[in-house]
N, C-alpha and C positions, 0 to 999 in steps of 0.2 A: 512799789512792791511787785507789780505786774513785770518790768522788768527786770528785776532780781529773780524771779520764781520761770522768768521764760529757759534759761541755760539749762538749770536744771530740768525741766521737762523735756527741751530737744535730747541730754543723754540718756534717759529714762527711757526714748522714743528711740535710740540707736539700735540698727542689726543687729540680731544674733549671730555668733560666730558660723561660718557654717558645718557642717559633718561631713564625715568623711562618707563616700557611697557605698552602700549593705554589701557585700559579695554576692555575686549568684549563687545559688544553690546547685549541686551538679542536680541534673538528672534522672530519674528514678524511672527505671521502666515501669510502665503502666499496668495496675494488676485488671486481669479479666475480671470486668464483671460478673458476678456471680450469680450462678442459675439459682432458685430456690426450684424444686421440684415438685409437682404437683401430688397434691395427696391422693395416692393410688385406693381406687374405690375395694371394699371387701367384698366379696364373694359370697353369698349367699349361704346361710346355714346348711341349707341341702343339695347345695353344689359339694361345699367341703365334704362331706360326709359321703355324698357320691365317689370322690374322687377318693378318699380313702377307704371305700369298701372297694372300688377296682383297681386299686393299683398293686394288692395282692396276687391279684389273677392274672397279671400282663406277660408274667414267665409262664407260667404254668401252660396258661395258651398258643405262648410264643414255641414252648417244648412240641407240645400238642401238634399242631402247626408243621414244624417239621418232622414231626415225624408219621403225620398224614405224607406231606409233601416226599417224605426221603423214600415210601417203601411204593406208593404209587409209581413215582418215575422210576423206580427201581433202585436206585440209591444203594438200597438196605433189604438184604433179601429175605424172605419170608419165613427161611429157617431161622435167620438170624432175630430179628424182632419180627412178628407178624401187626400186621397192619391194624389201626385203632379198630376198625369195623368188627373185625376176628374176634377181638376181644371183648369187645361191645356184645357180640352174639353168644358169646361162652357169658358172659355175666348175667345174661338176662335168660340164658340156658340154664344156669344156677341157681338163680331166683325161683322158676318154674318150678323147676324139680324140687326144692327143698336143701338139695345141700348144701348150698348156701350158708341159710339158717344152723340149720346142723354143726358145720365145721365151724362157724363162726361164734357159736354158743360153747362149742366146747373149751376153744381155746378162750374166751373173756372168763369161762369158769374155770379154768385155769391159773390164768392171769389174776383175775380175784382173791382167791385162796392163797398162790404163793405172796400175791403182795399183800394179805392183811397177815399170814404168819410175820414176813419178813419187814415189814413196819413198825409192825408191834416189838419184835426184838428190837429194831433198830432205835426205837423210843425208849423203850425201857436201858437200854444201853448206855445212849447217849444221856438222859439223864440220873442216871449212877455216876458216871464218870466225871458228868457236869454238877453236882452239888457235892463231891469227895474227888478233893487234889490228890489226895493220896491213889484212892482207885484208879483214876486219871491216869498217873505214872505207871503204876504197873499196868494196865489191860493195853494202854492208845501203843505203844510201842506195836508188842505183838499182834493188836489188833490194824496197824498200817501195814506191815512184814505179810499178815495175812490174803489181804484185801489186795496186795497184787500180782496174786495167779488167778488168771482169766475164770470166769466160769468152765468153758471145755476143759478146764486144767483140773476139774474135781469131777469130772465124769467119771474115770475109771475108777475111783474110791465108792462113789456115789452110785455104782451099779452092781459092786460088789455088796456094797450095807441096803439098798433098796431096791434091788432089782431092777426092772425096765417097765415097770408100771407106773401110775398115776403120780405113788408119793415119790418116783424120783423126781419127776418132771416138779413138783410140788415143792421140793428142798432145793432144786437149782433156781428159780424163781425166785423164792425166797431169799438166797443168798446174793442174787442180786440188788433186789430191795435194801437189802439190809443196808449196804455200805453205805449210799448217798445218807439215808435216812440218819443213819449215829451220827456221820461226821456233821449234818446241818443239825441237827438237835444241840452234837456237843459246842458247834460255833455260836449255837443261835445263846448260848451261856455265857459265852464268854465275850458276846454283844450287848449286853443287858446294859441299858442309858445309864451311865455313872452318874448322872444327877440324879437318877430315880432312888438310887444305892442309897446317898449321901442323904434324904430328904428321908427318906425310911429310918436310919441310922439317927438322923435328928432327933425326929419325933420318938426314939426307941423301941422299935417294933424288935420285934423277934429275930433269928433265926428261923422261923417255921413261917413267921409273918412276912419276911423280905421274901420268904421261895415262893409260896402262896400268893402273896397280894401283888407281887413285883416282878419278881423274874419269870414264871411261867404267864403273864398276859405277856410279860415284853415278849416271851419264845416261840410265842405263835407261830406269827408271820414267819419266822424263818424256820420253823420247824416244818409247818406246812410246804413250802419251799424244797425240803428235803422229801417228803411226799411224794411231791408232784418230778423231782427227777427219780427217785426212786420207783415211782410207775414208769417212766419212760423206759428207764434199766430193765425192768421187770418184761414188760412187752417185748425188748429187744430178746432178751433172753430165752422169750419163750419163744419165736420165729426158729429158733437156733435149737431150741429140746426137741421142739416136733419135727425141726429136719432128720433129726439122727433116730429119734425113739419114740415112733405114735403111729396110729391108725385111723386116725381124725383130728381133725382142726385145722387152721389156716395154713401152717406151716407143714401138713402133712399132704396138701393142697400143690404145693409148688413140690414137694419131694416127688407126689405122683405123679404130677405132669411134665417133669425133669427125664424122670423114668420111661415114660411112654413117649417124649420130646412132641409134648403138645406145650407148645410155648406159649400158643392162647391164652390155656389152664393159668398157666405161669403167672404172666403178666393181669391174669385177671386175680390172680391170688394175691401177687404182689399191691394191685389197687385197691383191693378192701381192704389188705392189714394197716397202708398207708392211710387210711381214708378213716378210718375206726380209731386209729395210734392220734391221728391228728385231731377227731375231733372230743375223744377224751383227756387230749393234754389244752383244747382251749377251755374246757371246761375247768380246771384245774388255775389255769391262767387268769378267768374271771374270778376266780373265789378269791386265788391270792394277790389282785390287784385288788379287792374290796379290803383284805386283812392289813395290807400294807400300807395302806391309803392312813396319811399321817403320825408315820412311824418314826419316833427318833434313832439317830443312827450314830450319836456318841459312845463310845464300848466302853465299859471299865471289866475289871473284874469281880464275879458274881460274891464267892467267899475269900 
């Protein structure tokens, strides 16, 4: 048996055939290793916050700057701009004496009056027009036709129906305000969150209920919004009444000293209405970044 069973094991135990050789693979250029980059450290809360309280003033300064530099070396001659110092000494000549105060009260009383007449139109306006499609069609037409002739473009009507006292200056103002104010009121309508519409209309709230509970909280913020350029309008506007027609305020400040060419005067008139225009539009700026703050911003239509 041992012999009968040996053949069979020697072909059991024979080579395998052999294979043919793999092919080489071409070549592949080699990818760079890859940097991971080290996680850049944060900056400290009152670094950041430093650096974006100065980074406002880096122009400002840089202005400043040369125009120390331009009238010192001569540059810029002293008729032309007078030198920060000049001015420096006329502002705080100003201060001293009181007129200052004075011109500067008159025109914010100014500026106040015409912009709560011309708000309050512009409120009550835009929302008429913004809860009646119908009133909408007829007023917005003539009331865009309206809105672009300049203010100076109603001075001669507006001197003939109010003379050259107080209520002209008071109804040019005013009609500044007005515009920005209607037209964000009437947009701030026609923005109202279509899901707020649709959830109101669910539940079946009113017509008095959707204006009330839904559309004038959504109108705020952007009515506000219309406010705050609506003051700007209104400030610009008055610069520009008491150049032509006044006896005091800021703007009757650089007409007199145009007149007598103390350009001192000028530029020192020109820094407090900038200075005054700027810090009551940041004041405007915090209110309506607090109103905004989590506003939805899907539009539908209000009716």
């Amino acid at each position: 048996m041992a012999r009968a069973t040996a053949p069979l094991l020697d072909q059991d135990r024979a080579p395998a055939k052999k294979l043919a050789p793999v092919e080489r693979l071409p070549n592949f250029p080699a990818r760079a290793p890859r940097r991971v980059a080290a996680a850049k450290r944060s900056s400290p809360a009152w670094q950041t916050r430093a650096v974006n309280l100065a980074l406002p003033w880096l122009l400002p300064i840089a202005l400043l700057g040369l125009w120390y530099v331009g009238t010192e070396r001569g540059w810029l001659s002293e008729q032309v701009l007078p030198p920060p110092a000049y001015v420096w000494q006329t502002l705080t000549d100003l201060l001293s004496t009181g007129d200052l105060w004075l011109n500067a009260s008159a025109s914010l009383q100014r500026v106040l009056v015409g912009f709560l007449i011309g708000s309050g139109l512009g409120v009550t306006l835009g929302l008429v027009m913004g809860l009646s499609k119908t009133v909408e069609d007829y007023l917005l037409p003539t009331f865009n036709a309206l809105v672009q002739i300049p203010v100076l473009g109603w001075m001669p009507f507006a001197l003939l129906l109010f003379g050259i006292g107080e209520p002209l200056k008071y109804v040019l103002i005013a009609h500044a305000a007005l515009v920005p104010v209607t037209l964000c009121t009437l947009q701030a309508f026609h923005q109202v969150p279509k899901r707020l519409l649709e959830v109101g209309q669910a539940y079946g709230f009113s017509r008095r209920q959707i204006v009330t509970d839904i559309v004038l909280p959504s109108a705020v913020a952007p009515i506000f919004t219309g406010l705050r350029l609506g003051f700007t309008k209104a400030w610009l506007s008055l610069v520009v009444v008491e150049l032509l027609a006044s006896s005091e305020g800021l703007g009757y400040l650089i007409a007199y000293g145009r007149q007598l060419f103390q350009l001192d005067l000028v530029m020192a008139a020109v820094v407090v209405v900038g200075t005054v225009g700027l810090l009551i539009d940041r004041a405007f700026e915090v209110i309506e970044r607090h109103l905004n703050k989590g506003r939805a911003v899907t539009p539908g239509r209000v009716l």
